[in-house]
C-alpha positions in Angstrom: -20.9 8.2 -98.5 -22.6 6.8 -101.6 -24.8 5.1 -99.5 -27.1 4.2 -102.6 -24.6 1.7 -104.0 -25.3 -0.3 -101.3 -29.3 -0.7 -100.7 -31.0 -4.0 -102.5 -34.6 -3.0 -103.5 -35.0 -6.6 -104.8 -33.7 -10.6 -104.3 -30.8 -11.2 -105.6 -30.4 -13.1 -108.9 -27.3 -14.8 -110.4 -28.4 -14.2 -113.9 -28.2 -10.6 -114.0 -25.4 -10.0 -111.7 -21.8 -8.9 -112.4 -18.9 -8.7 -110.3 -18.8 -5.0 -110.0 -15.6 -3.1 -111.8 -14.7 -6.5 -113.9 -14.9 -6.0 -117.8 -13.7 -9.5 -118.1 -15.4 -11.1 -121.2 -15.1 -14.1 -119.6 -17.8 -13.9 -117.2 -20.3 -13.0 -119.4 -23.5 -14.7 -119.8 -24.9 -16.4 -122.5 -27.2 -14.2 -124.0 -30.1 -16.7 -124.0 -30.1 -16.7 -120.2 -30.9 -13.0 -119.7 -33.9 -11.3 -120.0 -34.1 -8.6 -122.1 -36.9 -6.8 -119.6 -34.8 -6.7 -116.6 -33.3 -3.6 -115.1 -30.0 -3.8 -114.0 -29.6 0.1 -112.9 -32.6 1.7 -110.2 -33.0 5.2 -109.3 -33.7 5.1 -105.4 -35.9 7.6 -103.9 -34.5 10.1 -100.8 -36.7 8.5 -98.4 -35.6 5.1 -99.4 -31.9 6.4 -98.6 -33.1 8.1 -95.1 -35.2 5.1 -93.7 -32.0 3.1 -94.6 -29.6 5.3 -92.8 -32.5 5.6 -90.0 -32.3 1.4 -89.6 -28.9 1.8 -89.3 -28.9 3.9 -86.9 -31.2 1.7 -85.4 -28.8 -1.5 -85.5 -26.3 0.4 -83.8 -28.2 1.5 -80.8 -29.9 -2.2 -80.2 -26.4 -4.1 -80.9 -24.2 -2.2 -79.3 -24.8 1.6 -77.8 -26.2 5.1 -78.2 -22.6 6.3 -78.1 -21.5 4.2 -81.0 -24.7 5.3 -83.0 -23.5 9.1 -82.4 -20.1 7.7 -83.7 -21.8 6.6 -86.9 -23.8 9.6 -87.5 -21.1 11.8 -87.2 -19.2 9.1 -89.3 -22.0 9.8 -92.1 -21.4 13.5 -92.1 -24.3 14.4 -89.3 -22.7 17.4 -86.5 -23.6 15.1 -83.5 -20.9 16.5 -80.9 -23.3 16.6 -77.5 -20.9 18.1 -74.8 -23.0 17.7 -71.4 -23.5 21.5 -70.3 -24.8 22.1 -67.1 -28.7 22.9 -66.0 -28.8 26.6 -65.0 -31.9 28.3 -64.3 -33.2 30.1 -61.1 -33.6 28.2 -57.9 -36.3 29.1 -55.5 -35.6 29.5 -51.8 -36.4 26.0 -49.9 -38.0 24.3 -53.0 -39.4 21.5 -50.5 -41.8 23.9 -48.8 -43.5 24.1 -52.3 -44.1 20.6 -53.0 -45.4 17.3 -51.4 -41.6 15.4 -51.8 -43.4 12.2 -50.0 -46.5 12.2 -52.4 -43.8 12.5 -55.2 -41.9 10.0 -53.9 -44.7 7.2 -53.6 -46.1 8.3 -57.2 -42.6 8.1 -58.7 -41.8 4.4 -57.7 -39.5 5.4 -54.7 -38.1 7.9 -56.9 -36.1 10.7 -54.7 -35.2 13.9 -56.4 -31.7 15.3 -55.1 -32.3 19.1 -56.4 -36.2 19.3 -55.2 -36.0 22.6 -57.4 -36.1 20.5 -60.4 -39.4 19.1 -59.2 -40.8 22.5 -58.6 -39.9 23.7 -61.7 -41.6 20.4 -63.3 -44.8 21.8 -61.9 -44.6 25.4 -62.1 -47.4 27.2 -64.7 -46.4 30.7 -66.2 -48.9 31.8 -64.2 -47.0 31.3 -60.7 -45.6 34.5 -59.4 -43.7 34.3 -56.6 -40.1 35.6 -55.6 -37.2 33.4 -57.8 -40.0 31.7 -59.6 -38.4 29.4 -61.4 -38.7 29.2 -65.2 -42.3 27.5 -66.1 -42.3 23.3 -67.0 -41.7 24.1 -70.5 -38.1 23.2 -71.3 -38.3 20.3 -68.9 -41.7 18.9 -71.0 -39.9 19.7 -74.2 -37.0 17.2 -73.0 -39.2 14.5 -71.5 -41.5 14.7 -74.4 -38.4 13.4 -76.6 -37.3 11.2 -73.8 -40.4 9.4 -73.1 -41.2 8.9 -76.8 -37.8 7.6 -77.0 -38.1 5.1 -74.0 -41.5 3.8 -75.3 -40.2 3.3 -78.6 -37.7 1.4 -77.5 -39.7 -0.9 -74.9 -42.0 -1.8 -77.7 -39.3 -2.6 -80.1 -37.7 -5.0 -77.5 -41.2 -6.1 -75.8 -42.5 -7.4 -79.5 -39.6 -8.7 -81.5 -41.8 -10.0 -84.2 -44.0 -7.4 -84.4 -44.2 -5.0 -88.2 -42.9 -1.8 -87.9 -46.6 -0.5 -88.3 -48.0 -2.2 -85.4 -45.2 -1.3 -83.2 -45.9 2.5 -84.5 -49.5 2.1 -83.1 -48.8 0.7 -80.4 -46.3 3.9 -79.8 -49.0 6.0 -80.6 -51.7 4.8 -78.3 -49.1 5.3 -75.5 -47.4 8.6 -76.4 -50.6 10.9 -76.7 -51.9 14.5 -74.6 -54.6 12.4 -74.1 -53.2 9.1 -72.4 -50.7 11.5 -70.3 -54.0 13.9 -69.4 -55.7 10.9 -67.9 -52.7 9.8 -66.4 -52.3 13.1 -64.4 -55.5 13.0 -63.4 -55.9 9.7 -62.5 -52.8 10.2 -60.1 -53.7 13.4 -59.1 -51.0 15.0 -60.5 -53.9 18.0 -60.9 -53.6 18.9 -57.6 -50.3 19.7 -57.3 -49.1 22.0 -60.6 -47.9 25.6 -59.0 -50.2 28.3 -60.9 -52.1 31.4 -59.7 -55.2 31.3 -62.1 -59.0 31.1 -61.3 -60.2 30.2 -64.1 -57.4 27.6 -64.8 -58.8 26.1 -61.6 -62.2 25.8 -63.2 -61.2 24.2 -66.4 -59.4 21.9 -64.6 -62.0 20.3 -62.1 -64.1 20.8 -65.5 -61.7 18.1 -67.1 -61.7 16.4 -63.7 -65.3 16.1 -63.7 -65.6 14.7 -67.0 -62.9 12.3 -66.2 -64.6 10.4 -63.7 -67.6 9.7 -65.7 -66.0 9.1 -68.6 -64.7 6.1 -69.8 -61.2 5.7 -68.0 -59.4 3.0 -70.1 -59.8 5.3 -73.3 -56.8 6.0 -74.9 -58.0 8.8 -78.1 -61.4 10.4 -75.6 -60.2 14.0 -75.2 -60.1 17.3 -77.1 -56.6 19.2 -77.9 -57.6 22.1 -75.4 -55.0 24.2 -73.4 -55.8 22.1 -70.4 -55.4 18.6 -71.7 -52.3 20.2 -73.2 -51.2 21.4 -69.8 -51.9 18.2 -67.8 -49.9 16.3 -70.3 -47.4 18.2 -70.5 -46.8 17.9 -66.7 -46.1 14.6 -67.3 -43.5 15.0 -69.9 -42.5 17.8 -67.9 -42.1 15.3 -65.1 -39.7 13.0 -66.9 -37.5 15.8 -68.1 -37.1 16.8 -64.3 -36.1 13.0 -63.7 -34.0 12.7 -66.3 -32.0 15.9 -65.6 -31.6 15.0 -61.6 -30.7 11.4 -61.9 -27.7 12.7 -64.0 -29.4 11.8 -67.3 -30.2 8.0 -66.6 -32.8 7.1 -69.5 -33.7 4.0 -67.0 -34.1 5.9 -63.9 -36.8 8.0 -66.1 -38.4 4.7 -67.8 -38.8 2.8 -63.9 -40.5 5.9 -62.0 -42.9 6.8 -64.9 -43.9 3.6 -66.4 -46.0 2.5 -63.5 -48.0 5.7 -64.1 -48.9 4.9 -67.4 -49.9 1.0 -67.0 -51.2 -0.9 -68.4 -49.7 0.0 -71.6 -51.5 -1.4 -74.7 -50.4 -4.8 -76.1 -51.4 -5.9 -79.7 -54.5 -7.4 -78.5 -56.0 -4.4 -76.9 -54.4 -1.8 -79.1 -57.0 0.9 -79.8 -56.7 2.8 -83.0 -56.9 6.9 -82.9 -61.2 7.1 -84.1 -60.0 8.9 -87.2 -58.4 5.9 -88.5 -60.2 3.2 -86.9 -63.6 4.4 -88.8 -61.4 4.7 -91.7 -60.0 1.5 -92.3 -63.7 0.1 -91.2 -65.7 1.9 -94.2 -62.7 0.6 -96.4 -62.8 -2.9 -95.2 -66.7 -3.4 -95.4 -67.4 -0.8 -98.5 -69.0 2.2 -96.3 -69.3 5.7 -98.0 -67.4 7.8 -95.8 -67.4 11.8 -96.2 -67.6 15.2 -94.9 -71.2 16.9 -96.4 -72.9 20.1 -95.3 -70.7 20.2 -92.0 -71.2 16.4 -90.8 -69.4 13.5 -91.0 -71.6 10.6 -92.8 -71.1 6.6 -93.0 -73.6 5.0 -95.4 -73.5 1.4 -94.3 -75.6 -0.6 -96.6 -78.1 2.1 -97.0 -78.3 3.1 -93.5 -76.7 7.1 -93.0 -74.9 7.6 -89.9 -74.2 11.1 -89.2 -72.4 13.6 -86.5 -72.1 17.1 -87.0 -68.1 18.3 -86.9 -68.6 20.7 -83.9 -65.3 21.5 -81.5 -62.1 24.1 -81.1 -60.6 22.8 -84.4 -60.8 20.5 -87.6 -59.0 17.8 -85.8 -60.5 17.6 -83.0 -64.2 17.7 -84.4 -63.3 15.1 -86.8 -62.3 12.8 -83.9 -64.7 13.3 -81.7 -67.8 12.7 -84.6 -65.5 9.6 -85.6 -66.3 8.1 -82.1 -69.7 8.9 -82.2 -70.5 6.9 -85.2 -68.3 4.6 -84.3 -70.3 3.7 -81.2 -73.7 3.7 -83.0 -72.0 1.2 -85.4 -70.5 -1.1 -82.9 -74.2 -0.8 -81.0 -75.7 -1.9 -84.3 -73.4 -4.8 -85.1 -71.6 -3.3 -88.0 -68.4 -3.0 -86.1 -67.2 -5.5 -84.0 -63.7 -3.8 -83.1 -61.7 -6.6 -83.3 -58.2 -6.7 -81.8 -55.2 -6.4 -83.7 -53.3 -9.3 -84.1 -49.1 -9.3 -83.7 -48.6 -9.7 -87.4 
């Protein structure tokens, strides 16, 4: 589509431009008036070209519709043809004797699912045996996963008008995490109600429970990546996929029954950076040494060594939890005062 003719990397300046396909002499400028060090011609980069076909995209969905963004992708070359194809999968015999419709019901903001097998499938572990078991929550969290992120995304971007993209991306990120959706299921009891027929599940999950409640319960970046945090996120992504498929694919249906369960949702004033980053951008703001040595992660702050050894399942996961460590003995000593972010 030669859509690199068209991007402006830079202001635009009379001196240097010409009317493009005219080799009319008459035009030209005087020679004293050009620079001799500007550069008419620029090579633009492949990401430069994407993020510009992403914004447009972008300007299509806000200004006018989803539909007419599919029309300009598939304009652009991109094989966009979604033909609606019915939800088959096997349906268990009286799917309301399996689940608390009422309890769902209240939770869901007066939500009331019209196939109640979609519900049960929502909560259904691969470990549930049981005659036409439905398939496990799996392809239902894949969808919600995409639909929620979508529907956050898309809050924030309306919510915050004059917010950078950055700042909208945290803000996303605080909100669309196992972690956030992991407290969110407990803190609802969602727990109590997934469909599985495992022992030791059951234990690791009043383990989590456990150290839930005396936990802090307005973190957003606390946990680990274990199966279980996966699991009880996932139910809630799972959850919205189930929504989103009953209510005949209505993005706003989804977006009203879920959002109350994940309030309050961070604004730019609360907004809590992931640990990793947080102590990051602190040590590189105030000149702190920060590295990995002999299996610990060290913060020399002004001669002082703060230290936590990276102990947990992975990489990631140790690194995050031996952020928040030092983090916390920094804020206790006054060397972090974890100011807000401000809407900038």
């Amino acid at each position: 589509m030669h859509m690199m003719g068209f991007i402006r990397n830079e202001c635009f300046d009379p001196k240097t431009w010409i009317i493009p396909g005219d080799n009319s002499q008459t035009y030209t400028l005087r020679k004293e008036v050009l620079s001799n060090e500007r550069i008419v011609y620029d090579r633009e980069t492949s990401k430069t070209v994407a993020d510009v076909i992403e914004a447009l995209i972008g300007v299509f969905i806000c200004t006018t519709s989803e539909r007419a963004a599919l029309a300009f992708m598939k304009w652009m070359g991109f094989e966009v043809d979604f033909i609606y194809v019915p939800y088959k999968r096997p349906v268990p015999a009286n799917p309301e004797k399996l689940v608390d419709l009422k309890f769902f019901k209240k939770l869901l903001n007066q939500y009331s699912f019209r196939d109640a097998s979609l519900l049960v499938e929502a909560l259904t572990h691969g470990s549930y045996v049981r005659p036409e078991r439905p398939t496990s929550y799996k392809r239902l969290k894949f969808l919600g996963d995409a639909v929620l992120e979508y529907l956050i995304t898309m809050h924030f971007y309306n919510k915050h008008p004059n917010l950078s993209s950055g700042l909208l991306t945290d803000l996303r990120s605080a909100s669309v995490n196992n972690d956030r959706y992991a407290r969110t299921a407990i803190k609802t009891g969602l727990h109590k109600h997934i469909l599985h027929d495992s022992q030791d599940l059951q234990r690791r999950i009043l383990a989590i429970v456990k150290n839930f409640k005396q936990s802090s319960q307005d973190s957003t970046f606390g946990w680990g990546s274990g199966p279980v945090i996966k699991l009880l996120a996932d139910i809630i992504k799972s959850l919205a996929g189930a929504i989103y498929v009953d209510s005949g694919y209505d993005k706003e249906v989804v977006f009203r029954s879920i959002k109350p369960l994940l309030e309050p949702l961070p604004t730019p004033e609360t907004l809590k950076l992931q640990p990793v980053r947080e102590l990051e951008e602190l040590c590189a703001k105030e000149h702190f040494d920060l590295k990995e040595e002999d299996g610990k992660l060290k913060v020399n702050a002004n001669g002082v060594i703060y230290a936590r050894r990276l102990s947990a399942a992975n990489k990631k996961t140790a690194r995050k939890t031996a952020s928040m460590a030092i983090l916390a003995k920094l804020k206790k000593n006054k060397l972090h005062r974890g100011e807000p972010h401000s809407g900038v």
